[in-house]
C-alpha positions in Angstrom: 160.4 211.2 192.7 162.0 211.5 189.4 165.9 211.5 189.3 167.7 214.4 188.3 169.2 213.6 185.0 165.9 211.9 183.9 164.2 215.0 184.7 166.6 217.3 182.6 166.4 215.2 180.2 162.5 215.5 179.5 162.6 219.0 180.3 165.0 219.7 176.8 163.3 217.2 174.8 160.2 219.2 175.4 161.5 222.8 174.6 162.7 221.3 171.6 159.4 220.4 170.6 158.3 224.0 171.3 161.2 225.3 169.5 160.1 223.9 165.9 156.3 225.2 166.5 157.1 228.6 167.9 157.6 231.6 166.2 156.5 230.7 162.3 153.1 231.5 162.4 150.7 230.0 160.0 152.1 227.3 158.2 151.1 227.0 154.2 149.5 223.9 153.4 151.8 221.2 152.0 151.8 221.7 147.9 151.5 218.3 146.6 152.4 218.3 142.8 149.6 217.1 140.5 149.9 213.6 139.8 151.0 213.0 135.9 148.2 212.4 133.8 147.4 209.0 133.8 148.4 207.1 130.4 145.0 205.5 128.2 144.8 202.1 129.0 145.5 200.4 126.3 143.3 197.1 125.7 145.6 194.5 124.5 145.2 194.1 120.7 142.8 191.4 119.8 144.3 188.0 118.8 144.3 187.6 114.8 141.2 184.7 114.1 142.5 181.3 113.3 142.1 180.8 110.1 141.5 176.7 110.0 141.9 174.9 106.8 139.6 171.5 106.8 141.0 168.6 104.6 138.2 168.7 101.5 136.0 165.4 101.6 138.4 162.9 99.0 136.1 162.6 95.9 136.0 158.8 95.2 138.4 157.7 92.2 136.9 158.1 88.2 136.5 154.8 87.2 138.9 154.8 83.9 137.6 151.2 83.0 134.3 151.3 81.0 131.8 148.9 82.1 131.5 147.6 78.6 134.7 146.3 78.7 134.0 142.6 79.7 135.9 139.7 80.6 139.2 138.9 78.5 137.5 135.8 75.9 138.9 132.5 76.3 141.6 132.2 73.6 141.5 128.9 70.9 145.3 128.3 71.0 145.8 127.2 74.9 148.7 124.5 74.9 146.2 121.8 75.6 143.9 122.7 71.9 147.8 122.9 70.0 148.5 119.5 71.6 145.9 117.8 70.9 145.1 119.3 67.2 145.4 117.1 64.5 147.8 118.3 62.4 149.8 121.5 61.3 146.8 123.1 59.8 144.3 123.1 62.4 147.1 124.1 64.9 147.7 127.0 62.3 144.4 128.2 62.2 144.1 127.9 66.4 146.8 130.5 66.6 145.7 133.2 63.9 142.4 132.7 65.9 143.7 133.5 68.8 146.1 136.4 67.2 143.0 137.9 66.0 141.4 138.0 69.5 144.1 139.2 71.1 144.5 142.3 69.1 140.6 142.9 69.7 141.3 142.8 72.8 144.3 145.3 72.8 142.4 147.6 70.9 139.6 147.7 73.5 142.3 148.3 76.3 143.6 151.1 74.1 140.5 152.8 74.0 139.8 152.3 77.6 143.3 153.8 78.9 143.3 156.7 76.6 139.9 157.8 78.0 141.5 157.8 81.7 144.8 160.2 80.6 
């Protein structure tokens, strides 16, 4: 047996469910609004293409010295030749030949360094 209170209870909470479905008749079908128009994907925009710059191979130096320039020549008037000349003249004449190879030389250096400028 079901107890009194209990009973009314169920007995009200069904005619309220009867209440809402009674009486309306035909019910129009739920509108549902159109869903918005979906946006165009947008592909994300391409990366920009590395540009890489490669070190040029290093060209090997010019060489400014001509091969025809030789050895510098063994000058007459080392301190030993002056020392042991005999007298004034023969030192004399072992430094003007030694002036007069040096500035040979010089001028074959001058001609080499203004070719590398």
């Amino acid at each position: 047996m079901i107890r009194p209170g209990l009973a009314v209870m169920l007995l009200a909470g069904l005619a309220l469910a009867g209440c809402q479905t009674m009486g309306r008749g035909k019910r129009a079908p739920a509108v549902v609004p159109p869903a918005p128009a979906a946006a165009p994907v947008r592909s994300a925009p391409a990366p920009a293409p590395r540009i890489l710059f490669l070190p040029r191979p290093a060209t090997p130096p010019k060489a400014c010295v001509p091969r025809s320039l030789g050895a510098p020549p063994r000058y007459p008037d080392t301190d030993a030749a002056l020392r042991g000349a005999a007298g004034a003249a023969d030192r004399y004449q072992l430094l003007a030949a030694g002036r007069i190879l040096r500035q040979q030389r010089l001028d074959e250096l001058e001609r080499a360094i203004a070719g590398c400028r």
